[in-house]
RODO-2510 file (C-alpha; in nm, 4 decimals, decimal comma):
residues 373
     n   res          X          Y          Z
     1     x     2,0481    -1,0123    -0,4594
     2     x     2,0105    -0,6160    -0,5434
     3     x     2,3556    -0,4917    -0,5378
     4     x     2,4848    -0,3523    -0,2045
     5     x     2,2706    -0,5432    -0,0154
     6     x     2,3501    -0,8332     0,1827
     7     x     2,0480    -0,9067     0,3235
     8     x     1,8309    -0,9862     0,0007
     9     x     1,7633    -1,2782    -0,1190
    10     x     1,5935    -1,3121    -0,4516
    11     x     1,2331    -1,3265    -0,4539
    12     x     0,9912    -1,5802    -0,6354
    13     x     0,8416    -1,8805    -0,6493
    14     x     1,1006    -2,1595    -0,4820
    15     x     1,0852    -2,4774    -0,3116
    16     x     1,2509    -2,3545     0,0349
    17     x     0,8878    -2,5234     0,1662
    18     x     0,6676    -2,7239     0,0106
    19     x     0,3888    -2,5822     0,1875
    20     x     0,4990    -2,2649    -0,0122
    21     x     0,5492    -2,4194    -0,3151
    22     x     0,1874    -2,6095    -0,3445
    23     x     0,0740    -2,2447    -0,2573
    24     x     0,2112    -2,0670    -0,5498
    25     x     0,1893    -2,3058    -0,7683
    26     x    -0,2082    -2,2966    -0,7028
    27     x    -0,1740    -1,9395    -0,7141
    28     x    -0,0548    -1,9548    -1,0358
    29     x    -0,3085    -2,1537    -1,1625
    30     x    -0,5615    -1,8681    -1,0206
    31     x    -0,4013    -1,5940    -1,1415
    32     x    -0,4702    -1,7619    -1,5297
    33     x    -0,8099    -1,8511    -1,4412
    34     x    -0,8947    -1,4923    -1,2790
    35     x    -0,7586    -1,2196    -1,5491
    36     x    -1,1297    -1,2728    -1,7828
    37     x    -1,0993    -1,0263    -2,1480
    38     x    -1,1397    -0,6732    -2,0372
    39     x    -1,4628    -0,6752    -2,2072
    40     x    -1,6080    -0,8797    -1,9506
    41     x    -1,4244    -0,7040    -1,6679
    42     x    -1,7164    -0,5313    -1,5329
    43     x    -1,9093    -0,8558    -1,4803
    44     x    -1,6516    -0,9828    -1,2737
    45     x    -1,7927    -1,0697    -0,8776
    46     x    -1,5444    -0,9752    -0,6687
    47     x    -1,3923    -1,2700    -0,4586
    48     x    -1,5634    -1,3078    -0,0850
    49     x    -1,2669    -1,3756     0,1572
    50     x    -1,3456    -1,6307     0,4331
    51     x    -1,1662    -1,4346     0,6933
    52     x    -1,4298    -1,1956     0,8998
    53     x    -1,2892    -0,8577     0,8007
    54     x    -1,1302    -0,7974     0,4941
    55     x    -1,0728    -0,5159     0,2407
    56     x    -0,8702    -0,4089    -0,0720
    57     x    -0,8283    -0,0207    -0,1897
    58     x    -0,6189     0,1304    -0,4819
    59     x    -0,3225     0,2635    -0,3472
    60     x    -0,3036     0,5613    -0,5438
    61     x    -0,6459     0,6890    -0,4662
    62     x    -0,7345     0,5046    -0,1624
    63     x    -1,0763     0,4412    -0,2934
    64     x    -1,2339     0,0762    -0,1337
    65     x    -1,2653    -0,1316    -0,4163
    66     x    -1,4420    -0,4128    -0,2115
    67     x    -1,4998    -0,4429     0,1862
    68     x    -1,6394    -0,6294     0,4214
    69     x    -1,6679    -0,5373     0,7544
    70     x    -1,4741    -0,2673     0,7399
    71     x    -1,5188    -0,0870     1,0298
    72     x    -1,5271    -0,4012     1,2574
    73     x    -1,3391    -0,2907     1,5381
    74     x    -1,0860    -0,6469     1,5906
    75     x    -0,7686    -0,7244     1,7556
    76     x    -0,4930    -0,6477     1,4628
    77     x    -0,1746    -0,8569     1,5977
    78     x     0,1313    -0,7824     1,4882
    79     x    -0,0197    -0,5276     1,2358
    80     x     0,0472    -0,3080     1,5007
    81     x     0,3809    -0,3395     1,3536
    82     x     0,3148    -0,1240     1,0983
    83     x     0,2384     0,1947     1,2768
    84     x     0,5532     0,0842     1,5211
    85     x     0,7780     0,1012     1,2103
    86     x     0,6344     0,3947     1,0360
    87     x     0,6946     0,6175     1,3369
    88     x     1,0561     0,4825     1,3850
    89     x     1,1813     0,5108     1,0197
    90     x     1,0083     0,8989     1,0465
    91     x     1,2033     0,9820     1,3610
    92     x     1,5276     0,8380     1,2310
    93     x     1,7050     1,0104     0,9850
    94     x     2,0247     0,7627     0,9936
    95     x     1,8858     0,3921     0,9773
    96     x     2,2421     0,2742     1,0233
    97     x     2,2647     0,4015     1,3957
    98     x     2,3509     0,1712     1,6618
    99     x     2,0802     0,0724     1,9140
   100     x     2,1888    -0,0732     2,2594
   101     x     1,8790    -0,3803     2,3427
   102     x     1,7200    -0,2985     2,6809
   103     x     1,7058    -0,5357     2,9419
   104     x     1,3505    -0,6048     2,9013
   105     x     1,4084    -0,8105     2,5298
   106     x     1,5038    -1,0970     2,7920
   107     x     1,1956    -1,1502     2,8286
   108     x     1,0957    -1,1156     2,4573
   109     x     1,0555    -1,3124     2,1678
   110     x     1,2260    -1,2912     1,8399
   111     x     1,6002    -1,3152     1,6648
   112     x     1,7597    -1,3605     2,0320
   113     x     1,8700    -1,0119     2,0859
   114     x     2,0319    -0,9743     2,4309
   115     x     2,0577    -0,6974     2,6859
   116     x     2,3047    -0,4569     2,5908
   117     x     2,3614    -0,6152     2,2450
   118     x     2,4042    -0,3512     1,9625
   119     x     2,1993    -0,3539     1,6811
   120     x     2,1266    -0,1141     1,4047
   121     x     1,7426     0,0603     1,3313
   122     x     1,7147    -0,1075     0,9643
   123     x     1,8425    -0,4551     1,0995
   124     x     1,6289    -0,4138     1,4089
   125     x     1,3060    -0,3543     1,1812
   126     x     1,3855    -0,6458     0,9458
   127     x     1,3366    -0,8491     1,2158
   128     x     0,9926    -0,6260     1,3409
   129     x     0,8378    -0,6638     1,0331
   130     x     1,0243    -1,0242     0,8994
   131     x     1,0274    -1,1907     1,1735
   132     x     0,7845    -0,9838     1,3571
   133     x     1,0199    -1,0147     1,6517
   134     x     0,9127    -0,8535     2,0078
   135     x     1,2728    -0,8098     2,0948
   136     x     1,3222    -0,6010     1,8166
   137     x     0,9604    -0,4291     1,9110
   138     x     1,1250    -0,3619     2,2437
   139     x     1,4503    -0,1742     2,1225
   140     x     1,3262     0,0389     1,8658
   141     x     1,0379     0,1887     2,0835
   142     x     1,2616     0,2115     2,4059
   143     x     1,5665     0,3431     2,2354
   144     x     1,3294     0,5702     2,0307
   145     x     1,1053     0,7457     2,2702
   146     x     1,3333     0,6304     2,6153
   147     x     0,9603     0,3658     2,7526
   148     x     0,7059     0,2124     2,5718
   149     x     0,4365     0,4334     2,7643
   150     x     0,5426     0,7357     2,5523
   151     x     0,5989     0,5331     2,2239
   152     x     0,2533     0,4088     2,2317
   153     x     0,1299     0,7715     2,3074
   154     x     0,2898     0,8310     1,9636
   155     x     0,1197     0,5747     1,8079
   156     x    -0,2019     0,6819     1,9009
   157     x    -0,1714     1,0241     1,8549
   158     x    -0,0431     0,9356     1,4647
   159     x    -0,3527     0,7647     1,4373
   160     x    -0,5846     1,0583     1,5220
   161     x    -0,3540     1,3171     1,2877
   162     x    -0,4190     1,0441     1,0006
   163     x    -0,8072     0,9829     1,1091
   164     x    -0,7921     0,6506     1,1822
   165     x    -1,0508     0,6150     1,3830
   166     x    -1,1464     0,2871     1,5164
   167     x    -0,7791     0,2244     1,6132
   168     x    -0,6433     0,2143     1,8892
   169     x    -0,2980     0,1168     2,0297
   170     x    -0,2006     0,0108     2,3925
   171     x     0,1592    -0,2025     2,3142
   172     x     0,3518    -0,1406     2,0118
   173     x     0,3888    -0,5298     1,8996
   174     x     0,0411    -0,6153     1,9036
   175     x     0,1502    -0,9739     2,0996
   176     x    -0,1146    -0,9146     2,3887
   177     x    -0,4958    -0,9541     2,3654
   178     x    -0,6784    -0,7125     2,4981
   179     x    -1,0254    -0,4926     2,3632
   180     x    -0,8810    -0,1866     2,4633
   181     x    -0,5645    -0,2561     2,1744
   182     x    -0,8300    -0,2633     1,8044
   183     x    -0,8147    -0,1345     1,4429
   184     x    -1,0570    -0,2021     1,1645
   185     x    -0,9358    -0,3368     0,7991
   186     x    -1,0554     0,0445     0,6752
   187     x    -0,7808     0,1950     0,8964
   188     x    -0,4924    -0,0845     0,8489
   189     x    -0,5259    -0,0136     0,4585
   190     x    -0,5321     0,3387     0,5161
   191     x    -0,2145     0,3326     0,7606
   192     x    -0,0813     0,0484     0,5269
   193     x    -0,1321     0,2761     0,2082
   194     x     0,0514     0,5993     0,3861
   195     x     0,3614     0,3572     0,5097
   196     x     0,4123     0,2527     0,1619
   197     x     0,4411     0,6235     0,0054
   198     x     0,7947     0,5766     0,2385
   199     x     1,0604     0,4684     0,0260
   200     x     1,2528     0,3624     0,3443
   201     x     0,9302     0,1590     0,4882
   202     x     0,9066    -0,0479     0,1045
   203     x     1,2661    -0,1464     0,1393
   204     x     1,1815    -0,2802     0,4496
   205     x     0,8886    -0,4657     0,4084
   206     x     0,9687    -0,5899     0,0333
   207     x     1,1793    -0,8881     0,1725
   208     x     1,0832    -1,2605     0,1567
   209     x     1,3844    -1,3862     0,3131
   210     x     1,6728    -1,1889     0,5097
   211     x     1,9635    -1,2542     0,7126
   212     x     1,9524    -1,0302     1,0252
   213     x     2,2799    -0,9338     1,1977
   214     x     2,3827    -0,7776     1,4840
   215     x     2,6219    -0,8088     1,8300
   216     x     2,9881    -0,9216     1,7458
   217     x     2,9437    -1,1430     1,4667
   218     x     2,5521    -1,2629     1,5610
   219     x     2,3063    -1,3116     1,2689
   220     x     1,9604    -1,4722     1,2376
   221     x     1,8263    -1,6063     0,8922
   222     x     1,4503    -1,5099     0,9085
   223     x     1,1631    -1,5907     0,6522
   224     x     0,8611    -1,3494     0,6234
   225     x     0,4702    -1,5433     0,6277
   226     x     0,3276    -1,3173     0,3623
   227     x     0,3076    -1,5260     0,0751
   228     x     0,2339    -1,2426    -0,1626
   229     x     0,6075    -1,1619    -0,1467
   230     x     0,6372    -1,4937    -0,3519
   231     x     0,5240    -1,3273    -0,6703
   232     x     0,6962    -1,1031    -0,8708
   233     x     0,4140    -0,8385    -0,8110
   234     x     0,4119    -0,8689    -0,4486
   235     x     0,6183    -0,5712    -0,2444
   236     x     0,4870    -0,5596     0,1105
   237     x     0,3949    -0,5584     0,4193
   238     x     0,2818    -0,7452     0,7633
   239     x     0,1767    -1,0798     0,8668
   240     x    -0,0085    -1,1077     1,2285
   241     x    -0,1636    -1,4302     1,4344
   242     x    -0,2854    -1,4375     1,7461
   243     x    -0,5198    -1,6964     1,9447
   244     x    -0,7860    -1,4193     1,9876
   245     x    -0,7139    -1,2372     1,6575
   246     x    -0,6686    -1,5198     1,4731
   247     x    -0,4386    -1,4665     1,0989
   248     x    -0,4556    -1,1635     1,0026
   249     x    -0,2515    -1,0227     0,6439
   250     x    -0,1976    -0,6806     0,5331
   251     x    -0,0399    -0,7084     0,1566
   252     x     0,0310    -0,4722    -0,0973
   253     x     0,1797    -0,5562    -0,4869
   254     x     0,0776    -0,4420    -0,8524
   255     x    -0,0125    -0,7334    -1,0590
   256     x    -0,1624    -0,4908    -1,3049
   257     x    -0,1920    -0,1639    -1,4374
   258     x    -0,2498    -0,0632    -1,0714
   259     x    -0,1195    -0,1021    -0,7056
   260     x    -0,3337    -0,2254    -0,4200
   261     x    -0,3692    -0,2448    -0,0532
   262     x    -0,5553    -0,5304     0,0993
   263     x    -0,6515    -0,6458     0,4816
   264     x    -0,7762    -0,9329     0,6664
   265     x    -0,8414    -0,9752     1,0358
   266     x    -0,9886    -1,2716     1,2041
   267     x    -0,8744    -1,5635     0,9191
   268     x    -0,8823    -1,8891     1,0437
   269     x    -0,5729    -2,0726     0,8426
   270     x    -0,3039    -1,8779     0,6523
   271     x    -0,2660    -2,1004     0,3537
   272     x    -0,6690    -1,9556     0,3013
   273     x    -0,6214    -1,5449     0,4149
   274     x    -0,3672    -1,5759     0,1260
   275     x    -0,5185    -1,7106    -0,1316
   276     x    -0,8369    -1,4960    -0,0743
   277     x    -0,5720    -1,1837    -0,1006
   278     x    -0,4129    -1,3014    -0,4148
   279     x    -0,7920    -1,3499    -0,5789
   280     x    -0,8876    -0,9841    -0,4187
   281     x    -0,5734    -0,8451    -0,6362
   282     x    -0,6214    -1,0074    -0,9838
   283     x    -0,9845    -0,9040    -0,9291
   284     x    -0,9031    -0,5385    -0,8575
   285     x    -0,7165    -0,5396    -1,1257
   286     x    -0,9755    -0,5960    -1,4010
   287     x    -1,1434    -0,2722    -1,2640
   288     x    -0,8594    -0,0851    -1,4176
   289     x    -0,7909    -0,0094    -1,8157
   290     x    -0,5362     0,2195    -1,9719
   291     x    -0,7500     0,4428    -2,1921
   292     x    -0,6912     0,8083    -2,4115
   293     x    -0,8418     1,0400    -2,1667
   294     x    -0,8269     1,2857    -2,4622
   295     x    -0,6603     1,2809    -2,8279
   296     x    -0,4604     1,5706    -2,9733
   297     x    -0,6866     1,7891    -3,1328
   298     x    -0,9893     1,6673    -2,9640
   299     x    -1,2525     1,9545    -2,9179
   300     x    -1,2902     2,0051    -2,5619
   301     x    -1,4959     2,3404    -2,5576
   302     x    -1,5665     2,7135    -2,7073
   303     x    -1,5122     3,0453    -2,5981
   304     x    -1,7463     3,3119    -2,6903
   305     x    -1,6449     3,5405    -2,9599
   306     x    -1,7234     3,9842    -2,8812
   307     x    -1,9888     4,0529    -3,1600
   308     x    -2,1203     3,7192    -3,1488
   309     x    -2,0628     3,3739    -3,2489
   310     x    -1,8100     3,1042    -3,0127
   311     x    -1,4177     3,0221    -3,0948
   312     x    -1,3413     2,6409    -3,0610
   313     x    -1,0423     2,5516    -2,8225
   314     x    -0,9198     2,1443    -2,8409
   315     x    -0,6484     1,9654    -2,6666
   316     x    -0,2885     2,0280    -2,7778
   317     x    -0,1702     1,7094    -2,7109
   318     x    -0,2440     1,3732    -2,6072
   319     x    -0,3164     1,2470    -2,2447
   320     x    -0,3349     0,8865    -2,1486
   321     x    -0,3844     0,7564    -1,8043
   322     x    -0,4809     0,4096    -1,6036
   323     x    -0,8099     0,4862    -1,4856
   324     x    -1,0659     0,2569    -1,3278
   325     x    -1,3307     0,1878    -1,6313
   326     x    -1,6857     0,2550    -1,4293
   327     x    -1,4893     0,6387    -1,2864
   328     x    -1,6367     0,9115    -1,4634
   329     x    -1,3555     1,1445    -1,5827
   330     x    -1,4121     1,4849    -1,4755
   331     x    -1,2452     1,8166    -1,6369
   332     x    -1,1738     2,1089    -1,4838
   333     x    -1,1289     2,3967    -1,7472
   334     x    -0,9495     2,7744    -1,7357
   335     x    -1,0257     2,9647    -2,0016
   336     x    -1,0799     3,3001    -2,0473
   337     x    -1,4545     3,4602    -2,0488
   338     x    -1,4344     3,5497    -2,3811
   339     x    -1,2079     3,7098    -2,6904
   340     x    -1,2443     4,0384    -2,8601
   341     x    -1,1356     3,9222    -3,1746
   342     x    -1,0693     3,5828    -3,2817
   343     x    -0,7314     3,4389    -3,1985
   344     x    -0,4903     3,2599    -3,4584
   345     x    -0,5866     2,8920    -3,5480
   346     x    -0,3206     2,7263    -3,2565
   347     x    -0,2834     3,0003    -3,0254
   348     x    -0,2783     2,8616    -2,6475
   349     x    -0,6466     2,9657    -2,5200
   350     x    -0,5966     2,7827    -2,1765
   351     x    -0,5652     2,4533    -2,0230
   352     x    -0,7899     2,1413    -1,8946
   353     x    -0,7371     1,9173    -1,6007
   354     x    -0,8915     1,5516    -1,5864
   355     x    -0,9369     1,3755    -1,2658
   356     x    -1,1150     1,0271    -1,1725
   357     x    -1,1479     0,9323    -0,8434
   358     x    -1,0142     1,2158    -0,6880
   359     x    -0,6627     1,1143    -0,8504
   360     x    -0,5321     1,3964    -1,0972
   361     x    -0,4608     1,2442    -1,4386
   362     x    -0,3266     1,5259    -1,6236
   363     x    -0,3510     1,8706    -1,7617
   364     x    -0,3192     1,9728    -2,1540
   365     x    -0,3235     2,2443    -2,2665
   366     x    -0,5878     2,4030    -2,5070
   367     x    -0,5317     2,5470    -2,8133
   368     x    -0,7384     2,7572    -3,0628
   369     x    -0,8966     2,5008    -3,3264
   370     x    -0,9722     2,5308    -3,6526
   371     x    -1,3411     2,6860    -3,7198
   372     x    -1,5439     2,4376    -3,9531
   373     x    -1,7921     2,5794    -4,1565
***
């Protein structure tokens, strides 16, 4: 239990179901058998999931590290969740205010909120994205927006401002099958990815296991499907399931050098759309090696020297970064056009930025080398 909070419990492997436990204990086993020498990294096939969408990008650069079907327009469930909670925890800047439950959760599913009952924002989205409970669906968006009409006009217009494009919402729980309510797993990993850069959406969505309370005295223990939150690795986010969707699983966890964000829509059994997301992870993660991007004293280029001749600049210092191995690096230099005379051996002649994959590693500065003869 992290200190102060009293709705944690700790995380891990654990017998609560044995169902669970035959899970992560073959997990385990494929997490050994997965992680080859990083030599052989590159030869690696990635894993092919059995659900009929799925996908898996680095979190930090949000490049697609393996798809299929990606822009498969499919029912998402309670993924919908997701963008629900985002636009909640954005709008509230106290997640300790007191909701009143509309009348309509008594005709909702969930923790067993009634009418009028008082619950607060963070314990109402514990049990949205826990328990995935429409009750709790029902209060945030009403007591947020004042109707679900104008919620859901939020939802979709969040989705245009962050370009997902083959969403779109019409309910904001995802419990009601229709064409007209789709996403693709390109856009769930995309809106996944930006919900997890919220430090008040991974507190939410890191929990296995929570005790929900609200009312005078009410409280609901709730346990969350996404088996990823079993390993130590795992910190997020949303499990769905519907007849016409079928199991779908948005996770996100580092089990390496690097975080990821994977999707599945259209599984057919959950035990499966798990396992396929744990072998998508320790497969992304042989892609990635920490490596020197450049050494101390490492020449890195020359400036030409008035009169004739060029004046060597190298790196000052050292600059190490996790970087996928097949990126290229690329450098970005400022330095001036040229010197008039030639500067001190150490003098600061300008700087170098490296970037792979679009993601910034670093900047050193460049210094004036020593001339060999």
């Amino acid at each position: 239990m992290r200190p102060g909070d009293d709705t944690a419990r700790p995380r891990g492997p654990r017998a609560r179901r044995p169902s669970r436990a035959l899970l992560v204990a073959f997990c385990s086993l494929l997490l050994v058998a997965t992680v080859p020498e990083a030599a052989a990294a590159a030869a690696v096939s990635a894993p092919q999931p059995h659900a009929r969408s799925a996908i898996i990008i680095d979190r930090v650069s949000g490049r697609v590290l393996y798809g299929k079907g990606i822009h498969r327009e499919r029912q998402p469930a309670s993924l919908t969740k997701i963008m629900t909670a985002i636009i909640v925890i954005q709008r509230s800047p106290d997640l300790s205010r007191r909701l009143v439950a509309p009348a309509s959760v008594a005709a909702s599913s969930g923790i067993g909120l009634r009418p009028g009952e008082r619950i607060t924002i963070r314990q109402a989205l514990l049990g949205l994205m826990i328990k995935s409970a429409q009750d709790c669906a029902a209060t945030l968006a009403i007591r947020t927006a004042g109707d679900t009409g104008t919620f859901v006009r939020w939802m979709n217009a969040k989705a245009r401002k962050l370009g997902l494009r083959d969403t779109h919402f019409t309910n904001v729980a995802g419990n009601r099958d229709t064409p007209a309510h789709h996403s693709s797993v390109y856009d769930l990993a995309r809106l996944g990815r930006y919900a997890m850069r919220d430090a008040r959406f991974r507190e939410i969505v890191r929990h296995d296991t929570v005790t929900i309370r609200w009312g005078s005295g009410r409280h609901a223990v709730v346990d969350s499907h996404n088996m990823l939150l079993t390993f130590p690795w795992g910190d997020g986010i949303k499990c769905g399931l519907t007849k016409s969707a079928g199991y779908c699983l948005a996770g996100s966890g580092k089990p390496g050098l690097r975080a990821f964000v994977s999707v599945s829509l259209g599984g057919y059994a959950r035990r499966e759309d798990n396992l396929d997301h744990v072998a998508l992870f320790e497969w992304a993660s042989t892609l990635y090696e920490e490596k020197t991007v450049v050494a101390a004293g490492d020449l890195v280029a020359t400036v030409p020297l008035a009169g004739g001749g060029d004046v060597p600049v190298a790196a000052a210092t050292t600059l190490a970064a996790v970087v996928r191995s097949a990126a290229p690096v690329r450098v970005s230099l400022t330095l001036p056009d040229g010197f008039a005379e030639r500067p001190a051996e150490g003098t600061v002649a300008g700087r170098a930025e490296y970037r792979a994959d679009g993601v910034r590693l670093g900047v050193v500065s460049l210094v004036v080398a020593r001339t060999t003869l």
